[in-house]
C-alpha positions in Angstrom: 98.6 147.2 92.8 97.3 150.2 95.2 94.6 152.5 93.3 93.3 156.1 94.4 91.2 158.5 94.1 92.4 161.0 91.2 90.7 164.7 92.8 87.2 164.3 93.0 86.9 163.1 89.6 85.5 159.4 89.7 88.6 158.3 88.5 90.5 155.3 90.2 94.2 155.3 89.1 97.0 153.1 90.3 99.7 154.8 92.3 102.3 154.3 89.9 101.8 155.5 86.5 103.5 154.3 83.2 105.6 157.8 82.0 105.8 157.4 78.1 108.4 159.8 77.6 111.2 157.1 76.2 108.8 156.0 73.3 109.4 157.3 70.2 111.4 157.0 66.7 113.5 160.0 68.0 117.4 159.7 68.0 118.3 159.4 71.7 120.2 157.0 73.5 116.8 156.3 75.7 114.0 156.3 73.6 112.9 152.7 72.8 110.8 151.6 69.4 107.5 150.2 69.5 108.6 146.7 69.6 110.7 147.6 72.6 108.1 149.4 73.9 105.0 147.3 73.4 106.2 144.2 76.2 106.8 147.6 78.5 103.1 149.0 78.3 101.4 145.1 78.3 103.8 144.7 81.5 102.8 147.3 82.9 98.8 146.6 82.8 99.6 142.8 83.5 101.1 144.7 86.9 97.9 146.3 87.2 98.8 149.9 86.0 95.8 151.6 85.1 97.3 155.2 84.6 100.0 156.5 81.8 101.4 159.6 81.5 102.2 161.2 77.8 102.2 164.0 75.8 102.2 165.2 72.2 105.9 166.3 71.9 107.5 163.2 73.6 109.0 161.4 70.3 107.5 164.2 68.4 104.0 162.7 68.7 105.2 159.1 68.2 104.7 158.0 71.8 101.2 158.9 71.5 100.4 157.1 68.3 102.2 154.1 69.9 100.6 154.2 73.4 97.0 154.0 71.8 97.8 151.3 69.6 99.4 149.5 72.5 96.5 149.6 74.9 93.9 149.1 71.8 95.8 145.5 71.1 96.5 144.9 75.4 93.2 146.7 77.2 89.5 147.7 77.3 89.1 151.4 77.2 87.1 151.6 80.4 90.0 150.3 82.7 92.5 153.0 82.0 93.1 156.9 82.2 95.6 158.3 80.0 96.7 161.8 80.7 98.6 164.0 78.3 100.0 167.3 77.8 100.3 170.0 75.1 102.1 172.7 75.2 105.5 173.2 73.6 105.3 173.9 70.4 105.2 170.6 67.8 107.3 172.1 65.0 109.8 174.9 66.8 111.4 175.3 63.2 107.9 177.0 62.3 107.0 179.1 65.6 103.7 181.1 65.3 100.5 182.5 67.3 99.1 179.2 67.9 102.5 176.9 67.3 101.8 176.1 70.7 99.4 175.5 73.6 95.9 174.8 73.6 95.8 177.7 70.9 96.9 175.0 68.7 93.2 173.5 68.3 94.5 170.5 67.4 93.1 169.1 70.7 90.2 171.7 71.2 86.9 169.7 71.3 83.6 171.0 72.2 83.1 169.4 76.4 83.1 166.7 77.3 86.3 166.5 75.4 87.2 163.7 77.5 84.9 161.3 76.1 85.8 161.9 72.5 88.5 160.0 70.3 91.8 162.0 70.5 93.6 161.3 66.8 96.8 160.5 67.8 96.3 158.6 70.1 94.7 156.2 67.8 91.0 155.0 69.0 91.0 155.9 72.7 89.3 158.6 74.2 91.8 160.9 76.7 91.2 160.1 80.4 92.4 163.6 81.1 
């Protein structure tokens, strides 16, 4: 595996990243369960991929719940970066003033946020 600079940050990441868009309990023909999933992300790191890509609304939350438990069981901490997003709005059916964005607060830490435990994705801190 190749690994680069990510910015000026510190951060070494491998050129290809693991997109965790397809884990999830949704109902769609390309989403895959944790027990599909799981061999994916332990492939993956075996590979050397250091760097994976979700966010809160892929499986509605599910694929980060999954991804942390995943790479608590498969890896240290210290030798990945996850990066998520979270924007769109987590329950549409309920819209409001801070249904969605970082208005939400749900991620909202005091700095360094980074280095604090992110809920759902179980015990690891987000990379970014």
């Amino acid at each position: 595996m190749k690994y680069v600079n990510l910015g000026r940050s510190g951060l070494k990441v491998s050129r290809i990243a693991l997109g965790c868009m397809s884990f999830g309990l949704e109902a769609r023909a390309w989403r895959v369960d944790e027990a599909a999933g799981r061999p994916i992300i332990q492939r993956a790191l075996e590979l050397g991929v250091n760097f994976f890509d979700t966010a809160d609304i892929y499986g509605a939350g599910e694929s980060e719940m999954m991804l942390g438990r995943a790479l608590a069981d498969f890896a240290r901490r210290d030798e990945v970066v996850i990066a998520t997003k979270l924007y769109y709005p987590m329950r549409p059916e309920r819209p409001g003033p801070v249904a969605q964005g970082d208005l939400r607060g749900h991620r909202r830490q005091p700095s360094p946020a980074r280095h604090r435990p992110c809920r759902p994705l179980s015990d690891p801190p987000l990379g970014l």
